[in-house]
C-alpha positions as CSV (number, residue, x, y, z in Angstrom):
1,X,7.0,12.2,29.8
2,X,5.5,10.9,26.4
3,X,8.1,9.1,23.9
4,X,8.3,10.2,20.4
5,X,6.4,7.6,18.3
6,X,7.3,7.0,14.5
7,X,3.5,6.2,13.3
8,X,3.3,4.2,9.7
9,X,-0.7,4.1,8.7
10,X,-2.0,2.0,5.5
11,X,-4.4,3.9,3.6
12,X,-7.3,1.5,2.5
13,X,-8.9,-0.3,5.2
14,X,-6.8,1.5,7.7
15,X,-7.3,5.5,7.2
16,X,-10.1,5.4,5.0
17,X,-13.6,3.1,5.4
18,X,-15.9,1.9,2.4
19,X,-13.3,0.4,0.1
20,X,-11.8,1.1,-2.8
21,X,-12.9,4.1,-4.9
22,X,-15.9,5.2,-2.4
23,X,-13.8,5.6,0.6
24,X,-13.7,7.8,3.3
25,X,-11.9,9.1,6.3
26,X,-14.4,8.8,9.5
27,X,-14.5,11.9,11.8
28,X,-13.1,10.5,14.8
29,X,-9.4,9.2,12.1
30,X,-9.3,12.9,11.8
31,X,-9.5,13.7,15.3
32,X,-6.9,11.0,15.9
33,X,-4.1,12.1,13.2
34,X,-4.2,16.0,14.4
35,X,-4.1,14.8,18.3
36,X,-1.4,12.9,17.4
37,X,0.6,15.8,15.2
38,X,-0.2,17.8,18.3
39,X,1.3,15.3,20.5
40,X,4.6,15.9,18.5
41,X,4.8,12.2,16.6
42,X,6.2,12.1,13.5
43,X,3.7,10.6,10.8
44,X,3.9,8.5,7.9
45,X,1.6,7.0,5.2
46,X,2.4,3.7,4.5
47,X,0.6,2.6,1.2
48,X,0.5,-0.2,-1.6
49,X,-0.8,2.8,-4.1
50,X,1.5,4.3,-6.6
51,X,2.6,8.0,-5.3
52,X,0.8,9.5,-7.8
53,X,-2.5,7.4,-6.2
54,X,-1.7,8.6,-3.2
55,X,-0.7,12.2,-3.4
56,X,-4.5,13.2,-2.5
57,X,-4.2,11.2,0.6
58,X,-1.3,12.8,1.8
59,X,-2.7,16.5,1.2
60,X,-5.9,16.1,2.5
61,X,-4.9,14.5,5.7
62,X,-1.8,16.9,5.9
63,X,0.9,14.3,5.6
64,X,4.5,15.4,4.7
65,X,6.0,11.4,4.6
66,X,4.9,8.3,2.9
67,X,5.9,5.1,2.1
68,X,4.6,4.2,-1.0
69,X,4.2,1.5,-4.2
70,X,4.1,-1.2,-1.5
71,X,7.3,0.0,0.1
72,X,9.1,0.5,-2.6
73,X,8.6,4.1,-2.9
74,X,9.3,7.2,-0.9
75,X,8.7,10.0,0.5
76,X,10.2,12.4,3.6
77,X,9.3,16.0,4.8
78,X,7.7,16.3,1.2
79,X,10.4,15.5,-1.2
80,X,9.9,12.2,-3.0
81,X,13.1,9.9,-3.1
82,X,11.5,7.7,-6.0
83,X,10.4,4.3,-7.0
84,X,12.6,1.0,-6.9
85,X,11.0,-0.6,-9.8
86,X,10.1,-5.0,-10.0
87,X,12.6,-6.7,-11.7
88,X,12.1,-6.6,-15.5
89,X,13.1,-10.0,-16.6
90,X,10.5,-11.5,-14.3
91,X,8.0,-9.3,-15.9
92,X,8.6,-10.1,-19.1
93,X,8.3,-13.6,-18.2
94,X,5.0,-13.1,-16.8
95,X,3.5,-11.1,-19.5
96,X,4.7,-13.7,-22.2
97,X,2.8,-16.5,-20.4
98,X,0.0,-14.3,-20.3
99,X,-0.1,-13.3,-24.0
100,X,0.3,-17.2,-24.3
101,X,-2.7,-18.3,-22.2
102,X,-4.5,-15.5,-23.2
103,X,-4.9,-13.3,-19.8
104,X,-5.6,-10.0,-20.1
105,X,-2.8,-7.8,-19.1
106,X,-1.7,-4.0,-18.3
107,X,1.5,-2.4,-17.0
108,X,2.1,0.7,-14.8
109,X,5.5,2.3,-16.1
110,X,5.8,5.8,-14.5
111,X,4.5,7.6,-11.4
112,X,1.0,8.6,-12.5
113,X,-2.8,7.2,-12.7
114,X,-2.8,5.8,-15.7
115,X,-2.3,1.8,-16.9
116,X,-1.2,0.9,-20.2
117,X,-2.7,-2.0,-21.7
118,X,-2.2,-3.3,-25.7
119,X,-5.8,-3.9,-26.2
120,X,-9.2,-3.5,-24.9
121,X,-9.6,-6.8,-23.4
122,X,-8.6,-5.6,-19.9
123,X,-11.2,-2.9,-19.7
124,X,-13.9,-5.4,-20.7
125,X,-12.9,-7.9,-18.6
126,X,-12.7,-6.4,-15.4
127,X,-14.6,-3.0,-16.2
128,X,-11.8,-1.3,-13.7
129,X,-13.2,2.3,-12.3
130,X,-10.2,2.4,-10.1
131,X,-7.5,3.7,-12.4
132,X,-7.6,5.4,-15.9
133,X,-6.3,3.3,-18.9
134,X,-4.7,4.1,-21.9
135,X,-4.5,1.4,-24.6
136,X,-0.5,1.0,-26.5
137,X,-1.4,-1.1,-29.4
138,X,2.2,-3.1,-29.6
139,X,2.4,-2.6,-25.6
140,X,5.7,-4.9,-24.8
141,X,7.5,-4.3,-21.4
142,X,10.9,-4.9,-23.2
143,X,10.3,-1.4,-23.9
144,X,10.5,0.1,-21.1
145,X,13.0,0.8,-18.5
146,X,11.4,0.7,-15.2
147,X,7.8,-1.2,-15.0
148,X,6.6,-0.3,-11.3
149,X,3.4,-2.7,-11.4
150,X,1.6,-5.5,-13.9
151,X,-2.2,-5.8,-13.6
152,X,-3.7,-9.6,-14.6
153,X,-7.2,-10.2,-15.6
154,X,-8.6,-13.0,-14.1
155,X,-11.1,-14.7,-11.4
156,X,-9.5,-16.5,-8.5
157,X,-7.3,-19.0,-8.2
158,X,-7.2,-18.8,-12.1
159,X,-3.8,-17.1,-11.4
160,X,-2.4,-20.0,-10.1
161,X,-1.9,-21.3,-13.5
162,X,0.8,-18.8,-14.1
163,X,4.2,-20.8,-13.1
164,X,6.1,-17.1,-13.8
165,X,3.8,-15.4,-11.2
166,X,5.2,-17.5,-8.6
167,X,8.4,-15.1,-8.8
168,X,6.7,-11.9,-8.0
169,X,4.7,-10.1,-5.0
170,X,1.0,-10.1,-6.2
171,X,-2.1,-9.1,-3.7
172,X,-6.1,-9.6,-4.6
173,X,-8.2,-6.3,-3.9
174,X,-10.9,-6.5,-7.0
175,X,-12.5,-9.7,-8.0
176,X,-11.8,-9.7,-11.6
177,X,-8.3,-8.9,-11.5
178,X,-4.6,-9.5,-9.5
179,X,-2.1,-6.6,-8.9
180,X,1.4,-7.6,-9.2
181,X,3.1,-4.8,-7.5
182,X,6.0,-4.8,-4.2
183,X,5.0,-6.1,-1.1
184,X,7.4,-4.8,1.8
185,X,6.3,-2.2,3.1
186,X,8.6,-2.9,6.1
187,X,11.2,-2.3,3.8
188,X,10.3,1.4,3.5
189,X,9.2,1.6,7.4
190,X,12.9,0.5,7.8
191,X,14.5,3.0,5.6
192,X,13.1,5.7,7.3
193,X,14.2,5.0,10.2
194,X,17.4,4.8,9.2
195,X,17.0,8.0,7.5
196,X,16.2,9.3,10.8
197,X,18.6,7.6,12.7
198,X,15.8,5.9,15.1
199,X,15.4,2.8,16.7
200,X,13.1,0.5,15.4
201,X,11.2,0.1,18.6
202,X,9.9,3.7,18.3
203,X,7.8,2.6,15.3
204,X,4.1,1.5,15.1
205,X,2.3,0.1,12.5
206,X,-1.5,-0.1,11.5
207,X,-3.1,-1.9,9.2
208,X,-5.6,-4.5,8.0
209,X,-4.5,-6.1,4.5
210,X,-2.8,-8.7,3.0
211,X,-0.2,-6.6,1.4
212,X,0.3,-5.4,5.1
213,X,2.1,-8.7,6.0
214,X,5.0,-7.2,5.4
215,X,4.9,-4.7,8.6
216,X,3.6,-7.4,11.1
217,X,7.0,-9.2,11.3
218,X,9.4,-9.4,14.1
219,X,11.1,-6.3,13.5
220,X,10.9,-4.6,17.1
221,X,8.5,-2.0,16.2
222,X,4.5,-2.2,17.9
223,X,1.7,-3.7,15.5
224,X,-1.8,-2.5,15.7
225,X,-4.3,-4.7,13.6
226,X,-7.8,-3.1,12.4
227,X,-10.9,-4.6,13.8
228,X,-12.0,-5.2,9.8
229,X,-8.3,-7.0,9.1
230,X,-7.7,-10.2,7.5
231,X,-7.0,-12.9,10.2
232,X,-3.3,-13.5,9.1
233,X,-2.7,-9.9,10.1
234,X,-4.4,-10.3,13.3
235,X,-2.5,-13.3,14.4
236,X,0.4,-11.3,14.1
237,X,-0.7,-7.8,15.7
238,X,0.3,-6.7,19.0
239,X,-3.1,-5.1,19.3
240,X,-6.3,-5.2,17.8
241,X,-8.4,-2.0,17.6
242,X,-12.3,-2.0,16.1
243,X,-13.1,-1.8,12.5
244,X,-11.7,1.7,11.3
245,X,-15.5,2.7,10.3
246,X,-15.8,1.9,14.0
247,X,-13.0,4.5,15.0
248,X,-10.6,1.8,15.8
249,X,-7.9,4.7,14.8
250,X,-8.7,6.6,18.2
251,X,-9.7,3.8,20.0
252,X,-5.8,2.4,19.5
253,X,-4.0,5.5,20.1
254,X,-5.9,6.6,23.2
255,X,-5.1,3.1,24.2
256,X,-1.6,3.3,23.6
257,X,-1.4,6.9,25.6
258,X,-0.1,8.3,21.6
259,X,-2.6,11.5,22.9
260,X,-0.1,12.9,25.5
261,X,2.5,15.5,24.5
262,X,5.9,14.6,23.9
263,X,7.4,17.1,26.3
C-alpha cells in the first residue's frame, strides 16, 4: 500500500524550465503533478516569489497550497494565511548605507507585483523586465509598516561592501541586481505540517537553487535535487533527478514509487 506523501516543489528551476520570465512547465512536469494528485498526495508550492508572483503558478498547475515569499508566506486549501514581513530596523539600516554609497535601491511593501523605488536609477541600472515598478519620489521604509522584500542594484560581489547586508537573507537570480527577501523555506514546509498534524518524514522536497538551502537540511523529510541544481544543493540531496527541461520531475517520482495510489 502506497504512503501519503506531503510533496513541496520550488517553482523556478524546479517546475518550470527556461528561467526567469520565459519559463515553462515541460509536458512530462504536467504529467507528473496530475499522477501524483491522482495518487492522492497532498501538494504544495514552495516558492521564494511574493504570493501575488506566484498566484498564476498555482492556478495554472491546479495547486490549492503554497509556501511562499521564501517561506515566509502562506497558503493552505486556498486561503492565504499571510506574510511574516523582514525585520524593519535591519532594513532601514540597509537602505541608509545604500542611499550613502549610492546603490540603487527598491522596496516591496505589500502582496502585489509591483516595487517601489524613489528614483529612476534602479530601472536604468538593471533594466528589470521581471517585475513592474512604480517610482515614490521621497520613498523611505520608515514609512511603512511591513517591508516584505528590498531589491539592491549592483554587479557581484559589489554587495559585499554593504556591512548592514550581512544581517539579512539575500539570493543572486539577475546579474545586475541582489534580492534581499526570507530564505527558509523549511520554515513554511514545517508549519504545514504542523498544520496538518504530520510527521516530518512524510515530506519531500525538490529543488535546484540557492534560496533552496533552506529545505535540504536535516529535518527528517526526503530531498530530491534537480539535475540543473547548484552543487551546494546537490551535496545535500537525497537524490538527484535530470535537469527539469530533462523531465527530471517524473523521472524522480516514478523513482520514488509517488505514481502508485494511496489506497
Amino acid at each position: 500500500m502506497a504512503k501519503k506523501r506531503y510533496l513541496f516543489f520550488d517553482i523556478d528551476g524546479t517546475l518550470v524550465a527556461g528561467g526567469y520570465g520565459a519559463g515553462f512547465i515541460p509536458e512530462s512536469t504536467q504529467l507528473a503533478l496530475k499522477k501524483l494528485r491522482d495518487a492522492g498526495h497532498f501538494m504544495c508550492i514552495a516558492t521564494g516569489r511574493m504570493h501575488a508572483m506566484a498566484t498564476d503558478y498555482m492556478q495554472q498547475l491546479d495547486f490549492d497550497n503554497m509556501i511562499s515569499d521564501g517561506g515566509y508566506g502562506a497558503t493552505i486549501d486556498g486561503e492565504f494565511l499571510g506574510i511574516t514581513p523582514l525585520p524593519k530596523e535591519d532594513i532601514i539600516e540597509l537602505i541608509d548605507e545604500c542611499i550613502e554609497k549610492g546603490y540603487p535601491w527598491g522596496l516591496q511593501v505589500e502582496d502585489s507585483k509591483i516595487r517601489f523605488t524613489p528614483d529612476k536609477s534602479f530601472e536604468e541600472f538593471s533594466d528589470d523586465k521581471y517585475m513592474n515598478t512604480r517610482i515614490v519620489p521621497g520613498l523611505d521604509p520608515r514609512n511603512y509598516d511591513n517591508i516584505y522584500k528590498a531589491y539592491i542594484a549592483c554587479y557581484e560581489p559589489d554587495e559585499q561592501a554593504l556591512e548592514s547586508l550581512k544581517k539579512l537573507p539575500w539570493c543572486r537570480f539577475h546579474k545586475e541586481y541582489i534580492f534581499v527577501e526570507p530564505a527558509d523555506k523549511a520554515y513554511g514546509i514545517k508549519r504545514v505540517m504542523q498544520h496538518f498534524n504530520a510527521d516530518l518524514k512524510d515530506a519531500v522536497v525538490f529543488g535546484d537553487a540557492l534560496n533552496d538551502l533552506s529545505m535540504f537540511t536535516d529535518d527528517g523529510w526526503y530531498k530530491v535535487a534537480m539535475g540543473n541544481a547548484v552543487p551546494e544543493v546537490k551535496e545535500r540531496a537525497d537524490y538527484i533527478t535530470a535537469p527539469v527541461d530533462q523531465d527530471g520531475i517524473y523521472q524522480a517520482c516514478e523513482k520514488l514509487g509517488l505514481f502508485e495510489k494511496i489506497v
